[in-house]
C-alpha positions in Angstrom: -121.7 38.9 -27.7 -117.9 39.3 -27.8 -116.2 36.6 -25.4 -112.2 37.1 -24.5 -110.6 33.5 -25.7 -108.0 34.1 -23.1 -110.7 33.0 -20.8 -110.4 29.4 -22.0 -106.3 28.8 -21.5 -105.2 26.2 -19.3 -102.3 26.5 -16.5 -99.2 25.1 -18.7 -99.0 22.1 -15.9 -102.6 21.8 -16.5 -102.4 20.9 -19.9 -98.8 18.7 -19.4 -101.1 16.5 -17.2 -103.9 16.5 -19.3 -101.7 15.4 -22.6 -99.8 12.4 -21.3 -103.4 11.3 -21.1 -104.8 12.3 -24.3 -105.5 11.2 -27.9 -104.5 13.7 -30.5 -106.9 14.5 -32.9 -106.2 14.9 -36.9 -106.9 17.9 -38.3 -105.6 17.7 -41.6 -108.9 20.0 -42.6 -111.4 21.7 -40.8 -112.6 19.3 -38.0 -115.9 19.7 -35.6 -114.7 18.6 -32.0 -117.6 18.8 -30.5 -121.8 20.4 -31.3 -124.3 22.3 -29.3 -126.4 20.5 -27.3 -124.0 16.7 -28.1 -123.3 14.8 -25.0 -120.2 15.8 -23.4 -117.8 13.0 -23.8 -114.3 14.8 -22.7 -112.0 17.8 -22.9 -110.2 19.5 -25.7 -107.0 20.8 -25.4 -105.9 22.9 -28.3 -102.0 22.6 -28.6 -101.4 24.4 -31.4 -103.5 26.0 -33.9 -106.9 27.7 -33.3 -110.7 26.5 -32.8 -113.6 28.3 -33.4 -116.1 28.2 -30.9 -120.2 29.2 -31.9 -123.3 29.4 -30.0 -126.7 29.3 -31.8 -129.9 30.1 -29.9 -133.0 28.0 -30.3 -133.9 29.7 -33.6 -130.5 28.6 -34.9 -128.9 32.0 -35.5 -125.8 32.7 -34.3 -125.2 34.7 -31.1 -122.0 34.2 -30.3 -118.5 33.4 -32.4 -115.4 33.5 -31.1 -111.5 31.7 -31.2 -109.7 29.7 -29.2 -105.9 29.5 -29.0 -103.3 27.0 -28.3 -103.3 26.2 -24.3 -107.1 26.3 -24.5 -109.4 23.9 -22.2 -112.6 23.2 -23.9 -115.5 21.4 -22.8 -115.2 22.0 -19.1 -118.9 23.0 -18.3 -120.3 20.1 -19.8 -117.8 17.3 -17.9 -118.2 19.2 -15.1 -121.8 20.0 -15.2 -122.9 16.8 -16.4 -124.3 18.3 -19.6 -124.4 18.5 -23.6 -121.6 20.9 -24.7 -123.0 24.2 -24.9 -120.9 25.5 -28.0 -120.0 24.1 -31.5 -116.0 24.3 -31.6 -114.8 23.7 -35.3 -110.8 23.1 -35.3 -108.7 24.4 -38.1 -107.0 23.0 -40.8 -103.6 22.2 -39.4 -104.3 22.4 -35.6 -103.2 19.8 -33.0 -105.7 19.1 -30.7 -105.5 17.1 -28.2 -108.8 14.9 -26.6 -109.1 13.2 -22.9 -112.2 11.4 -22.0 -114.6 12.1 -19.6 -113.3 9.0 -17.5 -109.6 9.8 -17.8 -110.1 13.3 -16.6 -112.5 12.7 -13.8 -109.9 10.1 -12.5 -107.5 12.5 -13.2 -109.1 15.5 -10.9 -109.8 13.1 -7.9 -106.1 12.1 -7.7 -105.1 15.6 -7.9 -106.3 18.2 -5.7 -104.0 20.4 -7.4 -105.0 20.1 -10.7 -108.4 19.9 -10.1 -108.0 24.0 -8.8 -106.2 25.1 -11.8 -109.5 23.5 -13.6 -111.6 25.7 -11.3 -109.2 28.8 -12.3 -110.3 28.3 -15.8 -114.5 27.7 -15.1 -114.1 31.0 -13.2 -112.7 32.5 -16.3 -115.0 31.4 -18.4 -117.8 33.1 -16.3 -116.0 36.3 -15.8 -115.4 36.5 -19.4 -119.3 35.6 -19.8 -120.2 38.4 -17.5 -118.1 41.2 -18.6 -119.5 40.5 -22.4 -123.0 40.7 -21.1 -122.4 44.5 -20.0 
């Protein structure tokens, strides 16, 4: 399945508000953020660079492999949902990514109604994106 990463980018005020509250991530080399089925602990925001993101089904082979691109949220479902991360997302060797916990950005949607739309804009993406790859 072949997933449009454009799906995944953030609203540019989106992601201003999301990094005065982050923790940026090294990268130096390849770096796993985050594994299928891990307990969602926050949101990714790639700021530069790229991420992989892979899905594996239950026999572990891979169905689904794809990029992410700087401005890219990642990790909403689970937050959201209350649920394990549904991908693998393996950073790059030189990317900045940035990380907000789970606590930080739930506080951070219930004081901004605002924000907390331009979040929804990119779960509706993602589903879109999801649906269209399934025709």
């Amino acid at each position: 399945m072949q997933l449009d990463p454009s799906a995944f980018l953030a609203d540019p005020d989106l992601v201003a508000a999301l990094a005065e509250r982050s923790t940026p991530i090294s990268c130096d080399t390849d770096r796993v953020l985050f594994q299928q089925g891990e307990t969602a602990t926050g949101v990714f925001v790639v700021h530069h660079g790229a991420v992989t993101l892979t899905m594996n089904a239950i026999t572990d082979e891979p169905v689904l492999c794809f990029e992410a691109s700087s401005g890219s949220l990642l990790g909403l479902p689970g937050i959201i949902g209350n649920q394990p991360y549904s991908l693998t997302a393996r950073a790059h060797s030189g990317s900045h990514v940035l990380f907000i916990p789970k606590h930080d950005f739930t506080a951070l949607m219930e004081n901004n109604p605002q924000l907390s739309l331009k979040v929804l804009q990119v779960l509706a993406a993602e589903v879109r994106t999801a649906r269209r790859a399934l025709y």
